[in-house]
C-alpha positions in Angstrom: 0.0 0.0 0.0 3.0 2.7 0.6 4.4 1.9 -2.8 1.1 2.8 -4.1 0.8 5.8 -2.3 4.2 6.9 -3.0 3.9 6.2 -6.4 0.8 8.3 -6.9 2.5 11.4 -4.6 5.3 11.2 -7.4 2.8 11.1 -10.1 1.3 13.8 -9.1 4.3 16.0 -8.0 5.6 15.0 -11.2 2.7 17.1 -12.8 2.7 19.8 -10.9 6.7 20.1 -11.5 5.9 20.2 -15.3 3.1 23.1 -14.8 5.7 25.3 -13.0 8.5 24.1 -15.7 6.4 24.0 -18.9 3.1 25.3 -18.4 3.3 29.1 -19.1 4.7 28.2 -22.5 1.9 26.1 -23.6 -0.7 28.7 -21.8 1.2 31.3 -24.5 1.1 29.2 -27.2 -2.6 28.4 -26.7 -3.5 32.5 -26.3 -1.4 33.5 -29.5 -2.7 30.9 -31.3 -6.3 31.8 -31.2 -5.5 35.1 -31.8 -3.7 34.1 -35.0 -6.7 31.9 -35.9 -9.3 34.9 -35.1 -7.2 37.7 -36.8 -6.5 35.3 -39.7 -10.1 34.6 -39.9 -11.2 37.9 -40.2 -8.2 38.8 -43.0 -9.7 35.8 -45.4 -13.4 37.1 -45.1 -12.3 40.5 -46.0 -9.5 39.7 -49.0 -9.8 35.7 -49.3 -6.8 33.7 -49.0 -4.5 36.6 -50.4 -5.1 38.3 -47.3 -3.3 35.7 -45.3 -0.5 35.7 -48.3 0.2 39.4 -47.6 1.9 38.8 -44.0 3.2 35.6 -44.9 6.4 37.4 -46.7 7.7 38.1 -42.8 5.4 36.2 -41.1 5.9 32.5 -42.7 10.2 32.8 -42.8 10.0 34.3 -39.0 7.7 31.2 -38.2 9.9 28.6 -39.7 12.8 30.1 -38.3 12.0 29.6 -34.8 11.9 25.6 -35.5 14.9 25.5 -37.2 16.8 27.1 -34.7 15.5 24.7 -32.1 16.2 22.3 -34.2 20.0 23.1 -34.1 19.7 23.5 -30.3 18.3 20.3 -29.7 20.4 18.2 -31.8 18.0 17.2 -34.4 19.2 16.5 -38.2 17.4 18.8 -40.5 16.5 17.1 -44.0 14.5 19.8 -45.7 13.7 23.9 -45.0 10.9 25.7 -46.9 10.8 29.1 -45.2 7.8 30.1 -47.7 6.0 28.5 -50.1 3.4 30.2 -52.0 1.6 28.1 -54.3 1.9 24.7 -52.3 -1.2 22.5 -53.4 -1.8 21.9 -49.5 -1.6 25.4 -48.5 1.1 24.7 -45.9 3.4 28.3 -46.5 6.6 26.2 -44.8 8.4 23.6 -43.2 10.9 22.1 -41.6 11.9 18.2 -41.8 13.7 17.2 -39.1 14.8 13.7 -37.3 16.1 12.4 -34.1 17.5 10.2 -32.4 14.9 8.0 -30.7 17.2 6.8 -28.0 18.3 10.0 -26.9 16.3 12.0 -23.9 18.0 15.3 -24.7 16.4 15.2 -28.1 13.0 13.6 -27.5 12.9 16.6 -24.7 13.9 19.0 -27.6 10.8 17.7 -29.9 8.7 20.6 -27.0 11.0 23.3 -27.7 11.1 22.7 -31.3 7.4 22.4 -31.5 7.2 26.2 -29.5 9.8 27.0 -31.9 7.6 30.5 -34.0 7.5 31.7 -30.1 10.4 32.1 -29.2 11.5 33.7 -32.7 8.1 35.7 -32.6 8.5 37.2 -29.7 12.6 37.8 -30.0 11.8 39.4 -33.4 9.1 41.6 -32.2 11.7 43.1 -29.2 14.3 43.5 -31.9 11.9 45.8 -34.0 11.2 47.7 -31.4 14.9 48.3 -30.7 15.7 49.2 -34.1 12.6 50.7 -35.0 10.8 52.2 -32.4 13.8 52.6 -29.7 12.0 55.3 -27.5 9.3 52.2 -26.6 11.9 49.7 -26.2 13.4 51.8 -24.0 10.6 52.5 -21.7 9.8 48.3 -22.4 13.7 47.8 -20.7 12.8 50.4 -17.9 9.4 48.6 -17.0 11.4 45.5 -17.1 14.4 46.2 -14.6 12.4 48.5 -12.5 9.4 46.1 -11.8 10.0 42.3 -12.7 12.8 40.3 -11.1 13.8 36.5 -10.9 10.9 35.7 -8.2 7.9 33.5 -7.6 5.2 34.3 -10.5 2.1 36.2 -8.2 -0.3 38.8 -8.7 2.2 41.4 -8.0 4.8 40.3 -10.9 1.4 39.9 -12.7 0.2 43.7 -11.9 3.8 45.3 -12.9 3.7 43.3 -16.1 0.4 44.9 -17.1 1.5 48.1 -15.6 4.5 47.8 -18.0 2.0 46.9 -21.3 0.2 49.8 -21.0 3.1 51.7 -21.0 4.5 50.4 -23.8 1.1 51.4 -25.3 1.0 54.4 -24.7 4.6 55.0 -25.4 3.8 52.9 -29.6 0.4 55.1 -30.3 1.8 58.7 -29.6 1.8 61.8 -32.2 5.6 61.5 -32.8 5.6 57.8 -33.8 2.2 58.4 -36.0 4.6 60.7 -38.2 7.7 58.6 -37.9 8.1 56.2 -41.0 10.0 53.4 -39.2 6.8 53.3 -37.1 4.7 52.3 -39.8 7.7 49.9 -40.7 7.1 48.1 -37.2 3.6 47.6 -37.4 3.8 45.9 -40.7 6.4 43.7 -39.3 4.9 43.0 -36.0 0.7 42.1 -38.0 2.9 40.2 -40.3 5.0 38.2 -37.5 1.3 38.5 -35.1 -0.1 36.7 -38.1 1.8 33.7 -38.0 3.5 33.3 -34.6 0.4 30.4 -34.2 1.7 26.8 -33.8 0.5 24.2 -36.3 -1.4 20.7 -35.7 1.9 19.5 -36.4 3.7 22.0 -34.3 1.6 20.7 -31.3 1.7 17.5 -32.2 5.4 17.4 -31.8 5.3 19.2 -28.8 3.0 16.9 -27.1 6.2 14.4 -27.5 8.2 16.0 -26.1 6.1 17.0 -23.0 5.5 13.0 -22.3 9.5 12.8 -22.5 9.5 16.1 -20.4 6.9 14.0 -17.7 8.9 10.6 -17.6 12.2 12.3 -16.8 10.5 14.6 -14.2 8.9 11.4 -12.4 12.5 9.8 -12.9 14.0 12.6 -11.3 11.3 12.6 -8.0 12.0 8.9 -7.4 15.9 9.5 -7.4 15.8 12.5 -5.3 13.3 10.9 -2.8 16.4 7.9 -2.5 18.5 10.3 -2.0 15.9 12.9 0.3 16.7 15.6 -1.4 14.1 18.2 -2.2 13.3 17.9 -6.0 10.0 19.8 -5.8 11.8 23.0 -4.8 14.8 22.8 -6.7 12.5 22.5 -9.7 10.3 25.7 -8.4 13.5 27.4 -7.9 14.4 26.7 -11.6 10.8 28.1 -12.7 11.7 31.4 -11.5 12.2 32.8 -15.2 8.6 32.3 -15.7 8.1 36.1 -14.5 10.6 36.9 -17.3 9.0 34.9 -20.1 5.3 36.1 -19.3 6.9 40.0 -19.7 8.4 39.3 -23.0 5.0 37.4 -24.2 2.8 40.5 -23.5 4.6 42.4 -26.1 3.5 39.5 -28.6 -0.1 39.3 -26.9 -0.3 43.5 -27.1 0.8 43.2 -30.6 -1.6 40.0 -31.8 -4.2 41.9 -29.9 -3.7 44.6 -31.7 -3.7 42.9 -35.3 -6.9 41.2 -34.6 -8.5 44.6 -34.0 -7.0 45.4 -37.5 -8.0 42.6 -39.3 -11.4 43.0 -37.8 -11.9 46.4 -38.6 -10.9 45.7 -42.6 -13.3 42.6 -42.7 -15.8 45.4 -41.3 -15.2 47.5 -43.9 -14.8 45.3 -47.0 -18.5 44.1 -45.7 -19.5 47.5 -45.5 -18.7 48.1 -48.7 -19.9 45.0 -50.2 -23.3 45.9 -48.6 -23.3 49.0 -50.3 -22.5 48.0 -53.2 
C-alpha cells in the first residue's frame, strides 16, 4: 500500500513540477494561437486567401525560423527547410523536416521546444523591432522590465507590474511622434505580419505533445531519485521556474501586438463588408 501511495505522490508531484516548468509556455502558445486563428479569420473574409499571403512574406520565414533554430539547439538533423512557399497545393506556407535520435532524452525533450519553436522567434523578433525601429518604446519596455520584474515566484504582483508595463508600452507605440515617424509604420507591418503567423501548427503541437510525455517521464524519474537520495526535487524545480516572471513580460509584447492585429483585421473585414453591402 505505501508503494502505491508513494507512487501516486510522485505522479502527481511530477505534474505539478511540469506546470511550473512548462506550463506558461503552452498557456502562451494556446492565447497566440487563437489570436492568429481569429485575426486570420477575419483577413480571409475581408481579401480571401491573399489576405493571409500578404503577411506571410515576414510572417511565414520568422515562423519557420523559430523551429529551425531549435532544431540546431536540440540536436536534431534537418533534411529539408521551406521558409515560404506560395503556391503549395496543400496550403502549408513552410516547413521544416527534421529527425532524431529516438534513444536520446535530450532530443526527444527537444521535440517541446522545437514544437514552440515560431515563439520564441516571434517574440525575439518583435523586441528586436522595437529596438531598431521604435527605440523610445523599447526603451521604456527595458525600464518597465528592470524596475518592476525580477527572478521571483510568478504572483499577482509580478502579474500587476507586467500589465502596468504593457500599457506603457502602449502608450509609449500610439503617440503623435511615432504616428509621423516612418520606421513606425515599418514596425507595425512587421509585428501584423509576425502576429499573423506566430500560431503553432497541428503538427507544431503534435510534436510538442512528445516531447512534453518525455518532459513527464524524466520529471517522475528525477522525483523517485531525489526521494532515495531525500533531497528536495520539488523545490529545486520551483527554484528553476523562477524565469517564468521573465517569459510572461516578453509574451505581453507579442499578446499586445496580436491583440492589436486582430483589431486590425477586424476592422478591414468590417469595412470590405460595408462596402460589399453598399454595393
Amino acid at each position: 500500500m505505501n508503494i502505491i501511495s508513494s507512487f501516486i505522490n510522485t505522479f502527481l508531484l511530477s505534474i505539478f513540477e511540469m506546470i511550473y516548468l512548462v506550463g506558461l509556455f503552452i498557456v502562451i502558445g494556446l492565447v497566440l494561437g487563437i489570436l492568429e486563428k481569429l485575426s486570420n479569420t477575419f483577413l480571409v473574409r475581408a481579401f480571401g486567401s491573399r489576405g493571409v499571403l500578404l503577411t506571410s512574406w515576414i510572417g511565414t520565414p520568422i515562423h519557420e525560423l523559430g523551429h529551425l533554430t531549435q532544431c540546431f539547439i536540440w540536436g536534431h538533423r534537418v533534411t529539408k527547410v521551406k521558409l515560404l512557399q506560395l503556391n503549395s497545393p496543400d496550403g502549408v506556407l513552410g516547413y521544416v523536416e527534421h529527425h532524431y535520435n529516438a534513444n536520446s532524452i535530450y532530443q526527444q525533450v527537444g521535440n517541446f521546444f522545437i514544437g514552440l519553436g515560431p515563439i520564441f522567434s516571434g517574440i525575439g523578433s518583435l523586441i528586436w523591432g522595437m529596438y531598431l525601429l521604435v527605440p523610445q518604446s523599447y526603451a521604456i519596455f527595458r525600464m518597465q522590465i528592470h524596475q518592476n520584474i525580477s527572478l521571483e515566484k510568478l504572483d499577482l504582483n509580478v502579474v500587476k507590474a507586467i500589465g502596468g508595463a504593457v500599457i506603457a508600452i502602449s502608450s509609449s507605440l500610439f503617440t503623435l511622434h511615432n504616428l509621423l515617424n516612418p520606421s513606425f509604420w515599418v514596425f507595425l507591418v512587421v509585428a501584423i505580419s509576425i502576429s499573423s503567423h506566430i500560431g503553432l501548427s497541428k503538427a507544431d503541437i503534435q510534436n510538442s505533445v512528445n516531447g512534453l510525455v518525455m518532459i513527464f517521464f524524466l520529471l517522475v524519474f528525477v522525483n523517485i531519485g531525489a526521494g532515495f537520495l531525500h533531497v528536495d526535487a520539488y523545490r529545486v524545480i520551483v527554484k528553476l521556474a523562477e524565469y517564468n516572471a521573465y517569459l510572461l513580460a516578453f509574451a505581453s509584447i507579442a499578446v499586445l501586438m496580436s491583440l492589436f492585429t486582430l483589431g486590425i483585421s477586424f476592422l478591414l473585414w468590417k469595412l470590405r463588408f460595408s462596402h460589399r453591402f453598399k454595393a
